[in-house]
Residue, then its C-alpha position, 0 to 999 in steps of 0.5 A: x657714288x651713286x645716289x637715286x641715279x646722281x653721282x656723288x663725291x664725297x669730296x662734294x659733300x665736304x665741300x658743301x659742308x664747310x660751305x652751310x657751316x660758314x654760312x650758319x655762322x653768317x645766319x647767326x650772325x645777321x640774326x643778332x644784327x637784325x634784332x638789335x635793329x629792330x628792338x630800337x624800332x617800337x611797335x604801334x602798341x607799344x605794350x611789353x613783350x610778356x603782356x602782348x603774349x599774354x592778350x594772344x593766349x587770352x584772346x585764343x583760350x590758352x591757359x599757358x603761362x609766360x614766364x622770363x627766361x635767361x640768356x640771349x634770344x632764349x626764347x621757346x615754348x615748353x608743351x610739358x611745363x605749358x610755358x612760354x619762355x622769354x629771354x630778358x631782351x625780349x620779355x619787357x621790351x616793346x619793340x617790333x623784333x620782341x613782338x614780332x619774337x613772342x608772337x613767333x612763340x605763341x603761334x607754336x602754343x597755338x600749333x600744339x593746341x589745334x594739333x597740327x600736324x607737322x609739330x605732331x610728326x616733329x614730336x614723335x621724332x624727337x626720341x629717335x632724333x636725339x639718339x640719333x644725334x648723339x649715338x648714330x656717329x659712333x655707331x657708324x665709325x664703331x661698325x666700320x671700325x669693327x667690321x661690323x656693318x649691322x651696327x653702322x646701318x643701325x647708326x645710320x638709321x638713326x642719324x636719318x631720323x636726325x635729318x627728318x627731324x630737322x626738315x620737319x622743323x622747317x614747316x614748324x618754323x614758317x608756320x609759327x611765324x605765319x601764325x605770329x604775324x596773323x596775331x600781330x595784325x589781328x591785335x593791332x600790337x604793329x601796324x602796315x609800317x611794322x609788318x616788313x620789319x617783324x617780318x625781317x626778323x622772323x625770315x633771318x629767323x627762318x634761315x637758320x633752320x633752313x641751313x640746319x636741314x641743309x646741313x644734316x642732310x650732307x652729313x647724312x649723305x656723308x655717313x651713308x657714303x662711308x657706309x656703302x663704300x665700306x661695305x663694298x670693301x669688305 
C-alpha cells in the first residue's frame, strides 16, 4: 500500500512491531539497571528525594504537595490532586537517580504552571486518546467484520488521537528532564561529577517513551491499512 507516495507492507509493519515490542522490553529493562546504578551513587547534597522537592517547589512558588506512593518507579504528578507522587525507592533516598527522578517530576509541576504548551495539547488529547485506546481496535475489527466501513474509520480515528498523544508526550518528557536538571544545577542538590549520571537516567528514561510513539504509529498504520485495503474489497 501506499502511504503519502511510500509503498508500505503490511508485513513490514508487523515486522517493525515485534521489533519496538523487544525493543520496549530491553528499554524497561535498562530503566530498572540504570537506576539501580545510580541509587548507590549519592548526590553532592545528599538531602532526601521528598525534601529536594519540596525546596524546588518552594524556591518557584509552588503550593504542591509531595507525598510517597506505592510501587516501583511509580512516580508521577497528579494536576487534579496538586501532588507529586514518589515511589518508596525514591522518596527517602538521596541518590542522583532519586533526585535526578523527583526533579524529573517537579519540572512537569513547573510545565503545568507556566502553561506550557505542549502539556496543554497532551491534556486536551487525553479523553479522545483513552477512548482511542480502549474502543477504536473494536471498532475498526466491528466495522470491517460487519461491513460497516463508517464505523472502522470512527475507530480509527480515534486510535489516531492515541498515536498524537503519545508523540505529544515526547517534547513533555524531554522538556521535564530539561527543566529537572536546570533545577539540580540550580540547587546545587549534584555537582559536575553528578550531572552525567542524572542525565543517564532521565535518557534511559526518555527511550521508553520515544519507542511507545514508535509503536502507536506502526500499529496505527497497521489499522489504517486493514481499513483501506477492506474498503477497497468490498
Amino acid at each position: 500500500m501506499q502511504i503519502m507516495g511510500v509503498y508500505v507492507r503490511y508485513e513490514t509493519v508487523m515486522l517493525g512491531l515485534l521489533v519496538v515490542f523487544i525493543l520496549s522490553l530491553i528499554a524497561q529493562g535498562k530503566v530498572q539497571r540504570v537506576f539501580r546504578r545510580y541509587n548507590q551513587v549519592p548526590a553532592a547534597r545528599g538531602i532526601p528525594a521528598h525534601l529536594a522537592a519540596r525546596e524546588m517547589l518552594m524556591d518557584r512558588g509552588s503550593a504542591v504537595e509531595v507525598t510517597a506512593v506505592q510501587g516501583s518507579l511509580t512516580d508521577h504528578y497528579n494536576p487534579k490532586t496538586q501532588t507529586v507522587g514518589l515511589s518508596q525507592e525514591v522518596y527517602n533516598s538521596g541518590s542522583v537517580a532519586a533526585l535526578a527522578i523527583a526533579a524529573h517530576e517537579i519540572g512537569h509541576v513547573m510545565q503545568y504552571e507556566e502553561g506550557y504548551a505542549p502539556i496543554r495539547w497532551r491534556t486536551a488529547l487525553l479523553p479522545t486518546a483513552n477512548l482511542g485506546s480502549t474502543l477504536g481496535p473494536y471498532m475498526i475489527l466491528f466495522g470491517l467484520f460487519l461491513n460497516l466501513y463508517p464505523l472502522a474509520q470512527i475507530g480509527l480515528v480515534l486510535y489516531g488521537a492515541m498515536f498524537l498523544f503519545q508523540l505529544v508526550t515526547l517534547p513533555v518528557e524531554f522538556n521535564a528532564s530539561a527543566r529537572g536538571l536546570q533545577m539540580l544545577d540550580e540547587g546545587g542538590f549534584i555537582d559536575y561529577t553528578n550531572r552525567s549520571d542524572a542525565k543517564k537516567v532521565l535518557t534511559a528514561a526518555a527511550w521508553t517513551y520515544v519507542l511507545a510513539a514508535l509503536g502507536s504509529l506502526l500499529s496505527f498504520l497497521r489499522f489504517f491499512m486493514l481499513v483501506n485495503g477492506g474498503r477497497r474489497r468490498d
